[in-house]
FIKE-66053 format. One line per 2 residues: for each residue z, y, x of N, C-alpha, C. Coordinates in Angstrom, 2 decimals. Example, Ala and Ser with C-alpha at 12.3 -4.5 7.8 and 13.67 -1.06 7.14 Angstrom:
<recs>
7.80 -5.69 13.19 7.80 -4.50 12.30 7.80 -3.30 13.20  7.08 -2.25 12.85 7.14 -1.06 13.67 7.87 0.03 12.90
</recs>
This chain:
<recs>
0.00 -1.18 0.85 0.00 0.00 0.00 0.00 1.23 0.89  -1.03 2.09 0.67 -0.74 3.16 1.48 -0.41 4.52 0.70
0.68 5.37 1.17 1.46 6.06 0.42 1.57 7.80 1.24  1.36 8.94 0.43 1.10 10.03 1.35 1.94 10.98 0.58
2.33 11.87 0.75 3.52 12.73 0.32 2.60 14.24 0.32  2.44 14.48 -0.72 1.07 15.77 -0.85 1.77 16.79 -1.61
1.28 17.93 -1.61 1.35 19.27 -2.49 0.75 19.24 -3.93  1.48 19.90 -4.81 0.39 19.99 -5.94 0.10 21.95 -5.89
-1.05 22.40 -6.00 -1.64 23.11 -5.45 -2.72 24.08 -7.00  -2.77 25.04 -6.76 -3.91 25.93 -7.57 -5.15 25.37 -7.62
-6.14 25.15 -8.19 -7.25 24.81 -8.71 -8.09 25.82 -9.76  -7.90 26.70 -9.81 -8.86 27.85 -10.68 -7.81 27.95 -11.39
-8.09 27.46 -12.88 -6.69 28.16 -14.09 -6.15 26.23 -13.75  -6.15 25.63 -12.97 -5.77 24.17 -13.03 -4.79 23.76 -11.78
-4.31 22.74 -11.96 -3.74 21.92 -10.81 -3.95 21.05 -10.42  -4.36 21.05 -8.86 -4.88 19.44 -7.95 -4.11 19.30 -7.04
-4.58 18.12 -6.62 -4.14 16.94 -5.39 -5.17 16.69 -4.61  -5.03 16.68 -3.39 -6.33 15.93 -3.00 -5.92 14.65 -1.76
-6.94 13.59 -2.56 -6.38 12.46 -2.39 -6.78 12.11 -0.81  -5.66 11.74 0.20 -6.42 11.67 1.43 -7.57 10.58 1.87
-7.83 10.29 2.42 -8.73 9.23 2.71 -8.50 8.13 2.50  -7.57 7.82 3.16 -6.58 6.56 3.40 -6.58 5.57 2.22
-6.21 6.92 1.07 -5.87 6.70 0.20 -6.91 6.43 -1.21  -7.74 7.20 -1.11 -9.07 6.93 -1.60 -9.83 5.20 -1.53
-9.78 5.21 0.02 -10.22 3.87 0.20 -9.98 2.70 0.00  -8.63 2.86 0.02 -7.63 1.78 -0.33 -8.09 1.27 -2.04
-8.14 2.64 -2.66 -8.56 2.71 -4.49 -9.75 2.29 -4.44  -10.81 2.10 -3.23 -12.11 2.29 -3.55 -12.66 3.39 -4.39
-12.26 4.60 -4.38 -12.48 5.64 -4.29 -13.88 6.40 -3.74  -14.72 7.12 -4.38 -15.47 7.49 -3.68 -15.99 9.37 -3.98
-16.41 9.82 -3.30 -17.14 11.45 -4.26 -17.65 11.15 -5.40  -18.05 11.45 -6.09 -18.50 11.57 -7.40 -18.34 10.64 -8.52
-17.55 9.93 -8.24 -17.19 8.90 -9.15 -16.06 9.20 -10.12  -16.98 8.56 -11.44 -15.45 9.12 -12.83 -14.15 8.36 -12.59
-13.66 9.03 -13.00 -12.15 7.85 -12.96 -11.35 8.97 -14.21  -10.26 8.23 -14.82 -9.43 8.43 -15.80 -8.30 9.15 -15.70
-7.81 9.77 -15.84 -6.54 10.71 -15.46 -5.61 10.79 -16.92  -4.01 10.04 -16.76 -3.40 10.17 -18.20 -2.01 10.24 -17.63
-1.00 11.02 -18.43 0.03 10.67 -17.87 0.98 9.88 -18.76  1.52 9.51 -17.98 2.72 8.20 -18.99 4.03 8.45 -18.38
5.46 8.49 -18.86 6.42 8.48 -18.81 6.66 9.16 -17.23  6.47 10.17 -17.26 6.49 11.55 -15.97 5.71 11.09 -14.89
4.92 10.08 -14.94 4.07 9.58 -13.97 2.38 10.08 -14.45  2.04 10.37 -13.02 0.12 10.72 -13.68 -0.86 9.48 -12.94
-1.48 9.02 -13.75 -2.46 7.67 -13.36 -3.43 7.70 -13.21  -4.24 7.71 -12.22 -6.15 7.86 -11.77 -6.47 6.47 -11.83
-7.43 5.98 -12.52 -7.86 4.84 -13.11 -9.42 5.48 -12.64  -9.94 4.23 -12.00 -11.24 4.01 -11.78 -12.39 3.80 -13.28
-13.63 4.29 -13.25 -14.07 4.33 -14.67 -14.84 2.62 -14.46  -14.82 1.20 -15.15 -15.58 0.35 -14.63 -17.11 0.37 -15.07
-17.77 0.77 -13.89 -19.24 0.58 -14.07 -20.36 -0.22 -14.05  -20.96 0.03 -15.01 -21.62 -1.33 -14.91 -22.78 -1.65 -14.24
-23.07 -2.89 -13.18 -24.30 -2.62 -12.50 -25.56 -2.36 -13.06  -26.02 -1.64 -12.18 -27.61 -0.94 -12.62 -28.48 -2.60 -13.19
-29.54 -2.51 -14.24 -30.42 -3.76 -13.89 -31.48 -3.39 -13.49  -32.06 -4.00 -12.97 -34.06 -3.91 -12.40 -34.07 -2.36 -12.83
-34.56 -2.61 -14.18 -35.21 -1.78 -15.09 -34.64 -0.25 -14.73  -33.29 -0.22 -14.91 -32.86 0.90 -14.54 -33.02 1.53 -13.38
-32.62 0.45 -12.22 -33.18 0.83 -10.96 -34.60 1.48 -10.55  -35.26 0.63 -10.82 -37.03 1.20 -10.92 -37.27 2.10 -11.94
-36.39 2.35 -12.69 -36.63 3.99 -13.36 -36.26 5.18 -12.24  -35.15 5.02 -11.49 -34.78 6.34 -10.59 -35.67 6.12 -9.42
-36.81 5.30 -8.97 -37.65 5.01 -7.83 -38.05 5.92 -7.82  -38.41 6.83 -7.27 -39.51 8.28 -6.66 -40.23 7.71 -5.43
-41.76 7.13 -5.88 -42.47 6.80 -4.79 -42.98 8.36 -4.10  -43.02 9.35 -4.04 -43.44 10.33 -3.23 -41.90 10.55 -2.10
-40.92 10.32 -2.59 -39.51 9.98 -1.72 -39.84 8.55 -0.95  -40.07 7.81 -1.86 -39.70 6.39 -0.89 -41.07 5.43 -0.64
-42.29 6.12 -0.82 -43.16 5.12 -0.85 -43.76 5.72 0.41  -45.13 5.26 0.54 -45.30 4.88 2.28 -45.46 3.96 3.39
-45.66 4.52 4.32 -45.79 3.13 5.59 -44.25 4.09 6.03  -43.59 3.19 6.64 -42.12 3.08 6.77 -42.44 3.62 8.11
-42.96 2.99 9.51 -43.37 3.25 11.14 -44.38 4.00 11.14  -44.64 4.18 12.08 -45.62 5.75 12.32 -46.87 4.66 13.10
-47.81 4.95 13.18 -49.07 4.37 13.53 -49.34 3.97 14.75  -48.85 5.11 15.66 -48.75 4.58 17.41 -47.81 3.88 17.81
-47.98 3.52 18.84 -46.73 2.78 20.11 -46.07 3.82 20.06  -44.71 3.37 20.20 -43.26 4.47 20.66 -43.18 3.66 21.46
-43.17 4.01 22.72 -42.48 3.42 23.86 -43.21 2.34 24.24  -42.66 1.35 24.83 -43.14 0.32 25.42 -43.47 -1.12 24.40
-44.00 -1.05 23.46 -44.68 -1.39 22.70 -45.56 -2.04 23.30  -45.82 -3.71 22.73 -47.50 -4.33 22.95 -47.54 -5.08 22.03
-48.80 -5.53 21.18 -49.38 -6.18 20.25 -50.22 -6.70 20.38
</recs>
């Protein structure tokens, strides 16, 4: 269990925490990811949101072949190259 002793701090008209690394990772935690925030009996609880994996379909909807399509290597020898 890893455990960090933090400030609670201004946030615009709000109040945050910010969760250290350590501690993030441990949650599997990541940037932009939803998670749940509730409080229960003077305690506050960050709950991961469970997501569900992408399928095919979805995946190959966010594909941008002008991003990812292409010849991957460049046409010449780099370096010491023989074929």
């Amino acid at each position: 269990m890893t455990e960090a002793l933090l400030a609670i701090k201004h946030w615009g008209n709000n109040l945050g925490v910010r969760l250290p690394g350590a501690v993030a990772r441990e949650a599997n935690f990541h940037a932009d990811q939803q998670v749940v925030v509730f409080a229960e009996a003077g305690r506050v609880i960050i709950s991961s949101v469970d997501e569900a994996p992408l399928t095919l379909e979805q995946r190959l909807s966010r594909f941008d072949p002008a991003r990812h399509g292409g010849e991957a290597m460049a046409g010449t020898l780099l370096g010491a190259e023989r074929w």
